[in-house]
C-alpha positions as CSV (number, residue, x, y, z in Angstrom):
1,X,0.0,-8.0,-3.8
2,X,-3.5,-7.2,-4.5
3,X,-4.8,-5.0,-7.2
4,X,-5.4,-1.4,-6.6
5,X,-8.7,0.1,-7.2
6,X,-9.5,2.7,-9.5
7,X,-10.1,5.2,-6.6
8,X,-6.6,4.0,-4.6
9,X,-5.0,4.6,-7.6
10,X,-6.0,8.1,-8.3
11,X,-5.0,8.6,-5.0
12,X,-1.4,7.9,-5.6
13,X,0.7,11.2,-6.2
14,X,2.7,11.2,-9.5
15,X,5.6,11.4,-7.8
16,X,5.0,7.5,-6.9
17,X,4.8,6.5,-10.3
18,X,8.1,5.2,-12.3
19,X,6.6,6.6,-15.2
20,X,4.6,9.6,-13.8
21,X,3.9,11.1,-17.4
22,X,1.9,7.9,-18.2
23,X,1.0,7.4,-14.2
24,X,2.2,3.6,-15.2
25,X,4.1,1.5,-12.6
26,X,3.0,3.1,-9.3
27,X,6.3,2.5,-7.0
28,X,4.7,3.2,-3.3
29,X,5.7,0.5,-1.6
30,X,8.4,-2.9,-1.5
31,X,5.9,-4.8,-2.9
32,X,4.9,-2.3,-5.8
33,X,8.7,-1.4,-6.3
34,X,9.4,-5.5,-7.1
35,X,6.3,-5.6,-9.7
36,X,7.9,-2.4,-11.5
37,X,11.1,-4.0,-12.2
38,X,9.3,-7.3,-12.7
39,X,7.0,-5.4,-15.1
40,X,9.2,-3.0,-16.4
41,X,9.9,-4.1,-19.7
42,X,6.3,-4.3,-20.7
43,X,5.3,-1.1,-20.2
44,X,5.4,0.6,-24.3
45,X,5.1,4.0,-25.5
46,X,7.9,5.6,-23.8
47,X,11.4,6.2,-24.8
48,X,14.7,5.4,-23.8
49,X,15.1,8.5,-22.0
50,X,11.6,8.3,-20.0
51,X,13.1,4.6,-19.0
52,X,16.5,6.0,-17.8
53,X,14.4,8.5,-15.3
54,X,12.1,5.5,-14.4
55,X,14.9,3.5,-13.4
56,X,16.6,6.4,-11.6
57,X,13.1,6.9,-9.6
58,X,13.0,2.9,-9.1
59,X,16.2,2.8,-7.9
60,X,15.4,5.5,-5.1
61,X,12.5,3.9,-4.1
62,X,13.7,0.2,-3.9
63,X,16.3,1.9,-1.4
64,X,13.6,3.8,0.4
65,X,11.5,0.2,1.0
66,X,14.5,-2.2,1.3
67,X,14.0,-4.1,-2.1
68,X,17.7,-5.4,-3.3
69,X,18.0,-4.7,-7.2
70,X,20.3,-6.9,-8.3
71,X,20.4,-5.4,-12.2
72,X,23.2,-2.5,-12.7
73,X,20.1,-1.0,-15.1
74,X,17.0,-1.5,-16.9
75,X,18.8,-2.2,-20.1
76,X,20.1,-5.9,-18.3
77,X,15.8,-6.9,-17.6
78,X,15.3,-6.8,-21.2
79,X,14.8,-10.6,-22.4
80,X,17.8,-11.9,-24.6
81,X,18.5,-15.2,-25.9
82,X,19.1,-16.9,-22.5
83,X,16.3,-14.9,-21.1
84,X,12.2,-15.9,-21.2
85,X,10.2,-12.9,-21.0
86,X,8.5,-12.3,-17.8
């Protein structure tokens, strides 16, 4: 995937963002949608609720772009004791 540019990313509508609010995790195509949920635990300074929406919006779009989800919801990316962060 290669990194948007400052102007590309302005460009993006809110509506493409997971987190819109912060304009974090822009979700506007496959390959964006698999570096939100790769990426979603990392992104800090929003609460539970603002991740339940981000997920919902996530969700939508990974159907939209074919991308298979295989997590039930963001709680189950969170790293645990059998998990590495990533």
């Amino acid at each position: 995937m290669s990194k948007l540019t400052t102007k590309a990313r302005a460009a993006i509508p809110d509506t493409k963002f997971a987190f819109p609010a912060q304009r974090k995790e822009p979700i506007e195509n496959a390959s964006h949608v698999r570096n939100a949920i790769a990426r979603f635990d990392q992104v800090q300074g929003v609460s539970d609720a603002e991740r339940d929406d981000a997920w919902r919006r996530i969700k939508a779009a990974a159907k939209q772009y074919g991308v298979q989800i295989h997590e039930a919801g963001w709680r189950e990316l969170r790293a645990g004791p059998d998990k590495t962060p990533g």
